[in-house]
N, C-alpha and C positions, 0 to 999 in steps of 0.2 A: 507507341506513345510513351510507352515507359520501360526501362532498361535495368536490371536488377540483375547481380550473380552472387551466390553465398559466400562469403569465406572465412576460414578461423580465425581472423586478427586482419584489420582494415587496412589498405596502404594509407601512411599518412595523408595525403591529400583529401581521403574520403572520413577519413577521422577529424581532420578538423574542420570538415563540412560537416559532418553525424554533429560533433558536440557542438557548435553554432548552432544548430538547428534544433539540438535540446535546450540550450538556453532561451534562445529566439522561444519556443512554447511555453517554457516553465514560465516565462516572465510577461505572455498575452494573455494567459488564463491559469496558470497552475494546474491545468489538467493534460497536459500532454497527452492527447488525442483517447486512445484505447488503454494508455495505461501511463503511469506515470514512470521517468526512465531519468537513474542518475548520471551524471558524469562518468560514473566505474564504472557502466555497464558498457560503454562504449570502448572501454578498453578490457573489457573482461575477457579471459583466455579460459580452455578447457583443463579443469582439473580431474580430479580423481573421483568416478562419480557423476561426471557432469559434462557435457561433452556441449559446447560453446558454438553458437554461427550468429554471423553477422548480414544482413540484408540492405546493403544502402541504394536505396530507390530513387535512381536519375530520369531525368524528362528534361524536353528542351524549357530553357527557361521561359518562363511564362505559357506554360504548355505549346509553345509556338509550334505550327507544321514544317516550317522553314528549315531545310537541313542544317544550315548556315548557322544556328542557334545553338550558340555551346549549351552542354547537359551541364545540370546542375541536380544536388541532393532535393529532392523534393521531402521522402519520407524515410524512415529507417528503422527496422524490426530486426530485433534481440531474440533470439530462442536457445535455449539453455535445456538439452533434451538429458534426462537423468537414464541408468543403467536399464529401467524395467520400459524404459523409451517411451514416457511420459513427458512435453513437454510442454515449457510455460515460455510464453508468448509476450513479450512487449511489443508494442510500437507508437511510433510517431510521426504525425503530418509536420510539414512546416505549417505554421498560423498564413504564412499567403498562397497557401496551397487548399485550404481544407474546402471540404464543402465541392471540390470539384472534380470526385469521383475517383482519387489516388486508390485508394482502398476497394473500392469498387472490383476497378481494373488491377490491381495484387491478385485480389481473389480471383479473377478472373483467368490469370495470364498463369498461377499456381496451382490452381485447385485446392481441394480440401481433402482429397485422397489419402488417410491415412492408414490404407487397409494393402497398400503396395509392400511386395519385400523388401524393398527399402525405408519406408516411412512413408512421411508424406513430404514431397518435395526431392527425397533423396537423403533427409536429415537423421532420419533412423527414426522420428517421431512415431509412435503408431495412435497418439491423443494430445490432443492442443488445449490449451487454458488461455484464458485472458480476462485479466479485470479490466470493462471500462470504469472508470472513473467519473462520475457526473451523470446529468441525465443529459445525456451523449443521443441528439436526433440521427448524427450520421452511423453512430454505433447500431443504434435502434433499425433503422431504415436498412442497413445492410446485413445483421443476422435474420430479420425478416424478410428477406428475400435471397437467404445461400441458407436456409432453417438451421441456424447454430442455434444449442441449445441452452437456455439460461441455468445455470444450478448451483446461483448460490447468490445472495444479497449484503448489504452491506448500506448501514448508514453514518453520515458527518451528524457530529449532534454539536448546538451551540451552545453556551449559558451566560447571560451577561452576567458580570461582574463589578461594574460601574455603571452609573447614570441611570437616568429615571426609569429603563426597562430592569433594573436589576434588583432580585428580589434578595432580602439581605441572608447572609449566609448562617443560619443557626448553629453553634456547638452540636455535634452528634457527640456521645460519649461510647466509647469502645465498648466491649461487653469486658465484664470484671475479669479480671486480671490479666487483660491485656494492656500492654505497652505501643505507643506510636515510637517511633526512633527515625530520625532526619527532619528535611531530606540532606541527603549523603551525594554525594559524588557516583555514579553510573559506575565504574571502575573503580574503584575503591575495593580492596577483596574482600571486607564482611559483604558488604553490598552483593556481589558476586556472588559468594556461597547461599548467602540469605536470598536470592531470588532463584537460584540454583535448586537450593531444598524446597522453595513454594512449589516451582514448576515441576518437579518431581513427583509433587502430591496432590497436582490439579487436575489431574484427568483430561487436561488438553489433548487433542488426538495429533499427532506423529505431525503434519504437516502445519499445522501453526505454533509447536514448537520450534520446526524449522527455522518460520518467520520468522519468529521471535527473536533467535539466535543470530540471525542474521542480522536482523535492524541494530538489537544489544553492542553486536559488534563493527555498525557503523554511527550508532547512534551519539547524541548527547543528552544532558539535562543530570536529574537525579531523582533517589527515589526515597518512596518513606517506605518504613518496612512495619510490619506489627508484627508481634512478640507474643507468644504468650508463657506458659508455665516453661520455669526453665530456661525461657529463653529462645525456644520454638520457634521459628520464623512460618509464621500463617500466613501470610499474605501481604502484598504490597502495591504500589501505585506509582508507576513511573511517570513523573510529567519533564516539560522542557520549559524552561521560563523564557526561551529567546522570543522578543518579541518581531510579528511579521504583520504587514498590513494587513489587513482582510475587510473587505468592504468600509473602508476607511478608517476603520479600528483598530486597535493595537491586540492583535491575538496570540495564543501562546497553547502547546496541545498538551494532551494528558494521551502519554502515547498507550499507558496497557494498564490497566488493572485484574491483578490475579489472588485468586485465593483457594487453599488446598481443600477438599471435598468438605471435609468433617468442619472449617469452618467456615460455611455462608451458611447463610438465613436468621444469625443471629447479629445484626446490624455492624459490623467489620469493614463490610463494605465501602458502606455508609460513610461510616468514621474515616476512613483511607480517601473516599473520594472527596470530602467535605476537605479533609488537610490540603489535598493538591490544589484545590481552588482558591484557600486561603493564602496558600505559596503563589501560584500567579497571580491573584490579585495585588499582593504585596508586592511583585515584581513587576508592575507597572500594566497587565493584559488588564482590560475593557473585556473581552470576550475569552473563554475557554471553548477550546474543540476539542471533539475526540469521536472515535469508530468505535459501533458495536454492531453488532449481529443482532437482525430483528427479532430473528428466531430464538434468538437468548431472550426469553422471558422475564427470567432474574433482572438481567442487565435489564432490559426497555423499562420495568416498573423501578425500579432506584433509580435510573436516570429520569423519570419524569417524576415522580416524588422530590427532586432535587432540583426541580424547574430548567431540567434542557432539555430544547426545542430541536426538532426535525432541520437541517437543513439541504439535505441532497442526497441522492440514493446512488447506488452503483449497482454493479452488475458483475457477476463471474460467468463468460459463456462458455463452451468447453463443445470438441468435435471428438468425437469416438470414446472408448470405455475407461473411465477413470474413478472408481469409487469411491476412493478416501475424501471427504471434503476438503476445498482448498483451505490454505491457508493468506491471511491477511493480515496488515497492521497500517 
């Protein structure tokens, strides 16, 4: 019923079905099925490190049984397997496909064998990752029944910033003698060193540094930085002011907030995330969004002291032995 071969780099015809069919999703729900997948990833090649396959998943159209029925892309999975043959796993349904058992039958026609001398599949993988994104019933319903297992969370947190749900934004004041400075331009090189030296001093573990570096260097927006003695860069709060619809509202995200060990618990935080709400609110968002880890304590109490709400949960599920926690953003 369904027709799939790996390969390092897509013939074009099956590349500009893959990115059709990422656009087609980002734009019926923003959640692209099991995980959210850009434009680059579809043309992404194997570098140093990183060893790149492509999966574009044909069926006749409209699942027809009819030989006669030209194939077409139905789904398409991204795996980007690293040196220690760890890999992390995108994929996506098309929106007129879902719900009708593509993923199902992947798993099925694949397996999850990742204990083969080759990997699993053949890929060299010997551990699979994937964030669903959402509260995903087809996600749900199919690691529930192939026992993938869950190990890691994630939530969308909202805060109105206009109109009668929004509660008004009070002054936090920095802890003494510290300095706000921006927001600045992403790119910008103090910006660059200055988030360079917080991240150095955060104690983040190895694989959400990764992220980070990755998004930084796809991302936009700008950041505010706090300062302290000398000049110090303690910590900072990247947001994006572009505004995107979100449930009829004009939303805008606060992609990372970080601070080096020695300064949280003395309101820094606070002060950094109160600035980026007052820069989106000034740039036209009704709503801020942003990701934290529920298991971040820290984070969950400032963000609900600052009145943002729960909106959606995800999920990282993972098959065979992978220790390090993932990373997200």
């Amino acid at each position: 019923m369904i027709s799939c071969q790996w390969c390092e780099e897509l013939a074009d015809d099956d590349r500009d079905e893959v990115l059709a069919l990422v656009a087609a999703a980002a734009e019926y729900d923003d959640e692209a099925g099991f995980s959210r997948i850009e434009p680059r990833d579809v043309t992404d090649r194997s570098r140093k490190g990183v060893r790149v396959s492509h999966l574009a998943v044909k069926a006749r159209r409209g699942l027809s049984a009819l030989d006669d029925v030209p194939l077409v892309v139905v789904a398409y999975l991204h795996l980007a397997v690293d040196d220690d043959g760890l890999g992390t796993v995108q994929f996506v349904v098309h929106p007129d496909y879902r719900s009708r058992g593509i993923a199902t039958l992947l798993v099925e026609e694949m397996g999850l064998d990742v204990d083969r001398p080759d990997g699993w599949s053949g890929t060299g993988a010997r551990a699979l990752r994937a964030w669903a994104f959402g509260t995903h019933p087809a996600a749900e319903r199919l690691t529930r029944r192939f026992a993938i297992a869950s190990v890691s969370r994630l939530w969308t947190l909202f805060r109105s910033l206009t109109g009668p749900f929004a509660v008004p934004l009070d002054p936090v004041r920095p802890p003494d003698g510290t300095v706000l400075d921006g927001p600045r331009g992403l790119e910008d090189p103090a910006s660059e060193k200055a988030l360079d030296d917080v991240l150095g001093r955060s104690g983040i573990p190895p694989a959400q540094l990764e992220k980070l570096a990755e998004s930084r260097a796809h991302g936009t927006g700008s950041v505010v930085v706090a300062s302290g003695g000398a000049g110090r860069p303690q910590g900072f709060v990247w947001l994006d002011p572009t505004l995107h619809p979100h449930l009829d509202l004009r939303a805008a995200w606060i992609r990372a907030l970080v601070l080096e060990k020695e300064a949280r618990g003395g309101g820094l935080g606070a002060g950094l995330l109160v600035r980026a709400l007052e820069v989106l609110r000034d740039a036209g968002a009704q709503i801020a969004l942003m990701r934290i880890d529920p298991d971040d304590d820290g984070a969950v109490r400032l963000c609900r002291l600052l009145s943002f709400e729960q909106e959606d949960a995800h999920t990282c599920y993972q098959v065979g032995d992978w220790h390090e926690p993932p990373g997200y953003l």
